[in-house]
C-alpha positions as CSV (number, residue, x, y, z in Angstrom):
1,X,13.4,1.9,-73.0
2,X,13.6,0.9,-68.7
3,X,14.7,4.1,-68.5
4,X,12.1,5.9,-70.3
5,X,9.5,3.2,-68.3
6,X,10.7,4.6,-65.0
7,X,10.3,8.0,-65.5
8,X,6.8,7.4,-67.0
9,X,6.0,5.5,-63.8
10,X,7.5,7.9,-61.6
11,X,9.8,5.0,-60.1
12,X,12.8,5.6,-57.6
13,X,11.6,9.0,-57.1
14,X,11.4,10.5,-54.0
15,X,8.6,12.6,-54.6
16,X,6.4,9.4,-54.9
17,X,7.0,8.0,-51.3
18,X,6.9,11.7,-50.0
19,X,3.2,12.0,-51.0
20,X,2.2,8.8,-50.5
21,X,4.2,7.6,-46.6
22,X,1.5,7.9,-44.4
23,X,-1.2,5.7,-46.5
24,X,1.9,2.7,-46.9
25,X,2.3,3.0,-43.3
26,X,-1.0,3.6,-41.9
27,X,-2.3,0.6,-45.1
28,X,0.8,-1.5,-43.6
29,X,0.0,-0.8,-39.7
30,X,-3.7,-2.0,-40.6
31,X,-2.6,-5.1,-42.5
32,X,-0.2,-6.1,-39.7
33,X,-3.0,-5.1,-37.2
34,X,-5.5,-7.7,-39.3
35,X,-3.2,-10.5,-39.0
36,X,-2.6,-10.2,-35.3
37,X,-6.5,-10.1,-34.6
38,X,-7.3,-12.9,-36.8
39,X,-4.9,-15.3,-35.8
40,X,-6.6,-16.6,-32.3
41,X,-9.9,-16.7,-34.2
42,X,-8.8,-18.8,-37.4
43,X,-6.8,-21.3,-34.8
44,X,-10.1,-21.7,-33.2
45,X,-11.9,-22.3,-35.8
46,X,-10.0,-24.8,-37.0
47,X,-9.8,-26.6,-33.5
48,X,-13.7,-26.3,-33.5
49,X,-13.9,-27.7,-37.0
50,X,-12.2,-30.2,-36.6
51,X,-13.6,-31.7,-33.4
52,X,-17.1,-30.8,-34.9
53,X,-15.8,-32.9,-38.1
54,X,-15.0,-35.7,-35.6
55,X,-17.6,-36.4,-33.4
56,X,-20.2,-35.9,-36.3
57,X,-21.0,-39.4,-38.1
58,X,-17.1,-39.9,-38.0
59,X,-16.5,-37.7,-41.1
60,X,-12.6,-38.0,-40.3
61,X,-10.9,-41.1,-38.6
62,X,-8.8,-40.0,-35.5
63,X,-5.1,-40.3,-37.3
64,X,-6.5,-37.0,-39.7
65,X,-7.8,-35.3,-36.7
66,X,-4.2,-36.0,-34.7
67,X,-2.4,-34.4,-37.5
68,X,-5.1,-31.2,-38.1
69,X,-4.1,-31.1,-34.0
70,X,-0.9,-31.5,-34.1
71,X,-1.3,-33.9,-30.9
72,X,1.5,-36.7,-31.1
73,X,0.2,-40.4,-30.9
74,X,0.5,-42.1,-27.3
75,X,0.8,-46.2,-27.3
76,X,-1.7,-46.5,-24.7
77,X,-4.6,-44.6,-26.2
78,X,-6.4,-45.0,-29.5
79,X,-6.3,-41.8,-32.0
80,X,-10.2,-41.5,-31.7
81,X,-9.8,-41.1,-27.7
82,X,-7.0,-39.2,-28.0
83,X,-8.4,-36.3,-30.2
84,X,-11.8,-36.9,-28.6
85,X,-9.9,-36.2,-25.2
86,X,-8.0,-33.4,-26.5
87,X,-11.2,-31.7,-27.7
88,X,-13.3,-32.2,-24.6
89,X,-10.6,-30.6,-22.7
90,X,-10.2,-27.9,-25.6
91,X,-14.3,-27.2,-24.5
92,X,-13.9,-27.3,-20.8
93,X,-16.5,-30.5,-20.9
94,X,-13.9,-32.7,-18.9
């Protein structure tokens, strides 16, 4: 029965890839392509989002906001300052 499903499906064939190459690559180019673009953009965001999220009626305490930006906690500052520090920089405000 595998056997008979394989050549139904036209499975480790030749034939198939030799058709089909330069969509997989071009599809595959495209998708890597995507991912390279979007990267920068989605780290923003989230950077934005997050210091949006903290200077807005405190809707996360500073610890959160430390961890979503992956800053490391210093003795001398509070969280709150810390994050609020890192995301005024982040802006160019300081």
């Amino acid at each position: 029965m595998g056997l008979n499903l394989k050549k139904k499906l036209n499975l480790n064939s030749y034939q198939w890839w030799r058709n089909h190459r330069r969509f997989v690559t071009l599809a595959a180019f495209l998708a890597l392509f995507a991912v390279y673009v979007r990267n920068p953009s989605a780290n923003d965001f989230k950077v934005r989002d997050t210091c949006g999220k903290l200077n807005s009626s405190f809707q996360i305490t500073g610890e959160e906001a430390l961890k979503k930006l992956k800053l490391s906690k210093l003795s001398n500052y509070d969280d709150r300052s810390l994050a609020n520090y890192y995301c005024d920089g982040y802006f160019g405000l300081n």
